[in-house]
C-alpha positions in Angstrom: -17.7 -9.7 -3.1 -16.7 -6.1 -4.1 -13.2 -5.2 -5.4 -11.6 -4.3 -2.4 -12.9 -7.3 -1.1 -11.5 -9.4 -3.6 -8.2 -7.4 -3.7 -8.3 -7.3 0.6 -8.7 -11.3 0.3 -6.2 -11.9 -1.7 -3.4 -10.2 1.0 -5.1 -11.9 3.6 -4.5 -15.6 2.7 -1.8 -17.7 1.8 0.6 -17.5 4.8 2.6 -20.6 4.3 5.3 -22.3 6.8 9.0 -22.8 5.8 12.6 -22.0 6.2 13.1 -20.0 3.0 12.7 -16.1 2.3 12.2 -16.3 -1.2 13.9 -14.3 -3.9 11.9 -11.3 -5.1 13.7 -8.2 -5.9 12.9 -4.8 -4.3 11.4 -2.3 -5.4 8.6 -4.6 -7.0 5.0 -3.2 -8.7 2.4 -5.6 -9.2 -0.5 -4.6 -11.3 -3.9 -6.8 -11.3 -6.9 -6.3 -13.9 -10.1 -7.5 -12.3 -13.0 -8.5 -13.9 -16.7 -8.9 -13.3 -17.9 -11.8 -15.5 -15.5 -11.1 -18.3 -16.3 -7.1 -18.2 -13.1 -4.9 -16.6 -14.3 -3.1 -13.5 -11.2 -2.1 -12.1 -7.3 -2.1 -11.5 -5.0 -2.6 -8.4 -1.4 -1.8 -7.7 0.3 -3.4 -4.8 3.9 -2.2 -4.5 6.9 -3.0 -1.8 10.1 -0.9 -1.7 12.7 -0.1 0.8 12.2 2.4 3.6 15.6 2.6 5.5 15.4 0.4 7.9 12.9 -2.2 6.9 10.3 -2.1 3.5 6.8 0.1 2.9 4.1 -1.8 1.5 1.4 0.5 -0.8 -1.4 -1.2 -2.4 -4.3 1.0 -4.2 -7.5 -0.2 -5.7 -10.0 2.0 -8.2 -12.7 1.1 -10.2 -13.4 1.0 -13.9 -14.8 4.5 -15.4 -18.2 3.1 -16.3 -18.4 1.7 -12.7 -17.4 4.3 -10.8 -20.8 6.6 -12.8 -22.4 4.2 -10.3 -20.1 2.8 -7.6 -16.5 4.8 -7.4 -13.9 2.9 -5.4 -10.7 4.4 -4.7 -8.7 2.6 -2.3 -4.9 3.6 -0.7 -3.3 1.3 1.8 0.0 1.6 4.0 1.8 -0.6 5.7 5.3 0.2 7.4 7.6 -2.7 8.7 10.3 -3.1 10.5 13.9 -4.3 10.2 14.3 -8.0 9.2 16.3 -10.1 11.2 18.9 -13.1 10.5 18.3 -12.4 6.6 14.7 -11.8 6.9 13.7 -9.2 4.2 11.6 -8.1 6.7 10.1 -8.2 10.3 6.5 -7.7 11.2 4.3 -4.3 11.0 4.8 -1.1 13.0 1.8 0.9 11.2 -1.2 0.5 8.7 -2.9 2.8 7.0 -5.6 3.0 5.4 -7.7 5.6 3.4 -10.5 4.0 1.6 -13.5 5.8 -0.5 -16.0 3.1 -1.6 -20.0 4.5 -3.2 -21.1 6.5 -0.2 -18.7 4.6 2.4 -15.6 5.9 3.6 -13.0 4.5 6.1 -9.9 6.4 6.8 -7.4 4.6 9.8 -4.2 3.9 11.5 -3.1 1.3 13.2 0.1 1.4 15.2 1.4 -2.4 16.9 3.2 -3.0 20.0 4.0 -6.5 19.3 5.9 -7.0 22.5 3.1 -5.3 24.3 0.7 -7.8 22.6 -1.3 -4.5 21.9 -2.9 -2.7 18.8 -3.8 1.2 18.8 -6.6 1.6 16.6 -7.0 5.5 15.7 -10.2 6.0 13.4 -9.9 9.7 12.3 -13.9 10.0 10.6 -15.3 9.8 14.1 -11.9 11.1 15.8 -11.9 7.6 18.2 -9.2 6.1 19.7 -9.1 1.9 20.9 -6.9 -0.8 21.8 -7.3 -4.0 20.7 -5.0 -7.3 22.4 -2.9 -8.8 19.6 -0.4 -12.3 19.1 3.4 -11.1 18.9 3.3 -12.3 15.1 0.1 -10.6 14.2 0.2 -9.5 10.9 -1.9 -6.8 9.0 -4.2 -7.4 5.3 -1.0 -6.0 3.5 2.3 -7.5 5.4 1.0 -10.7 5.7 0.8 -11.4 1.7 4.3 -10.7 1.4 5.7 -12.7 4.5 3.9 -15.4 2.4 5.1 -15.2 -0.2 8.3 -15.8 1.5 7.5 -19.3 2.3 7.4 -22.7 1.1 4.3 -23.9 0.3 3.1 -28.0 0.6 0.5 -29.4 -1.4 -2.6 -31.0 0.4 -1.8 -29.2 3.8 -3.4 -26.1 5.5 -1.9 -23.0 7.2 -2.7 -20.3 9.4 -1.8 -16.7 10.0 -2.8 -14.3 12.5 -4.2 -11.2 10.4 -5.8 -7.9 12.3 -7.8 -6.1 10.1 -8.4 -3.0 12.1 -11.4 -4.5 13.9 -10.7 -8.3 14.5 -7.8 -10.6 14.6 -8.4 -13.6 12.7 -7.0 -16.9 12.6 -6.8 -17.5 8.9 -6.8 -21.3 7.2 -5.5 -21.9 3.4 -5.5 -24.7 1.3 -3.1 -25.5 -0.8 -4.7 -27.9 -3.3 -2.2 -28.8 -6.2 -0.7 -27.9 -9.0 -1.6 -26.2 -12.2 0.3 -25.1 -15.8 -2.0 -21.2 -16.2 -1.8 -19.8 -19.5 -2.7 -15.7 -18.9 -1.8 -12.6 -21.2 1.8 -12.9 -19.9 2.6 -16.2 -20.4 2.0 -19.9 -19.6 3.3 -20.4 -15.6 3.6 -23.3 -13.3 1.3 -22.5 -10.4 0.0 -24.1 -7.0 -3.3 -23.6 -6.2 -4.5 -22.5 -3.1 -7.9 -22.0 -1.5 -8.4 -19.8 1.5 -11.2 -20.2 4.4 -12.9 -17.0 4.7 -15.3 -17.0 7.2 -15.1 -13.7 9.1 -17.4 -10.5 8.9 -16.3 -7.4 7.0 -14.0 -6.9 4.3 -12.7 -10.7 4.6 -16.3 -12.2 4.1 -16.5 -15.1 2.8 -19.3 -15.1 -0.2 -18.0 -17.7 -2.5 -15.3 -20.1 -3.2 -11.4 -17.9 -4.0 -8.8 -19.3 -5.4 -5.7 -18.4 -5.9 -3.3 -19.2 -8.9 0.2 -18.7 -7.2 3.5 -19.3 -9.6 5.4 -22.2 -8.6 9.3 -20.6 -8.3 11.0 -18.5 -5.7 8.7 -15.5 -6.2 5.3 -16.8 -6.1 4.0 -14.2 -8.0 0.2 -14.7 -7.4 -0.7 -14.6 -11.3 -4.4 -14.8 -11.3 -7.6 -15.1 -9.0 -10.9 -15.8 -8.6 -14.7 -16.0 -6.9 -17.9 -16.7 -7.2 -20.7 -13.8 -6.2 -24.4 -13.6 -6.3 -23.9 -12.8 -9.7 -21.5 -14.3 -12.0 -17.8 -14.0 -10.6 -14.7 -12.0 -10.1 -11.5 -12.0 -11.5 -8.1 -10.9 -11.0 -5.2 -11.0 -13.4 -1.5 -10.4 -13.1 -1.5 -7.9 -15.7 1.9 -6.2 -15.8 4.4 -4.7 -13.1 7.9 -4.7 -12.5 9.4 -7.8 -10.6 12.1 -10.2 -10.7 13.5 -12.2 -12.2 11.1 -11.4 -15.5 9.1 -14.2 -17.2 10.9 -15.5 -20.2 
């Protein structure tokens, strides 16, 4: 599991049902360390402010200096949103973007939804194509659906689903949500709920090992720390620093 994909997996997977909306602040910056078997290989920002008439969602990815002699990610992804409704912070996604620069690999796309239509434009501007791709009116995309998560109320010992388009396929996504856990990290010691998602699709959202997801149990669910298996030793993702609200005392 590479960084993006850890990072990517993380955005994709705890999509919760509820009647709350939760009670982060915007703007909010959340910045991750992650790890490969206790040696830092990268960082990751994942941001949410105010655009007008609805929220932006910005969340970036680069690797460590002495991994990126030998595999350089740089990651930048977009996603715009629309107007929330009925107090809703926000609605559902009008555009993703994404520009990502990986070893050799590149990927640079935009994807515009027509929720009513039930239809995704898919413009990938390496090869100059253009597709369309049928979509549920609640789709979601890797970005906006972390954050209309983290909106809801979680349960312990059931599972959810979310419908999640990653630019090539729209997936069904299952999570866990296993129990709860007191996690002592850099920043503090937090209540958290646990949660494993079911990654089983190709691409980015592969599942190669076991995540889990260390989520804090208040109105932010700040998702403090995460973690996977891989061929060799694991990955890990802290909550490192950021601003949200309301602060950890």
């Amino acid at each position: 599991m590479s960084l993006r994909t850890l990072l990517a997996a993380l955005l994709v997977v705890i999509s919760t049902a509820g009647s709350g909306w939760g009670a982060f602040a915007l703007p909010e910056r959340l910045v991750f360390e992650v790890s490969w078997s206790g040696i830092k290989a990268g960082t990751a920002v994942q941001e949410i402010v105010p655009n007008g008439d609805g929220v932006t969602i910005t969340s970036t990815h680069k690797s460590a200096d002495w991994l990126s002699v030998f595999y350089k990610v740089d990651d930048h992804m977009e996603s715009v949103m629309t107007k929330g409704e009925n107090g809703k912070l926000f609605g559902v996604p009008r555009i993703y973007r994404e520009n990502l620069s990986e070893g050799r690999t590149r990927f640079h796309k935009e994807v515009t939804f027509d929720h009513a239509g039930k239809n995704a434009v898919i413009v990938n501007f390496l090869d100059n194509s253009r597709t369309n791709f049928a979509i549920t009116p609640i789709t979601y995309d890797s970005l906006s659906c972390f954050y209309f998560a983290r909106l809801q109320e979680p349960e312990i010992g059931k599972s959810y689903y979310v419908d999640v388009f990653d630019g090539k396929r729209l997936h069904n996504t299952e999570v866990k949500v296993l129990r709860r856990e007191e996690l002592k990290t850099d920043l503090g010691t937090f209540k958290t709920i646990l949660i494993m998602p079911m990654l089983k699709t190709n691409g980015i959202f592969s599942k190669t090992g076991d995540l889990y997801i260390w989520l804090t149990d208040d109105e932010r669910h700040l998702p403090v720390k995460m973690k996977s298996k891989v061929k060799i030793g694991s990955i890990t993702a802290k909550l490192v620093g950021g601003s949200y609200w309301p602060e950890k005392k």
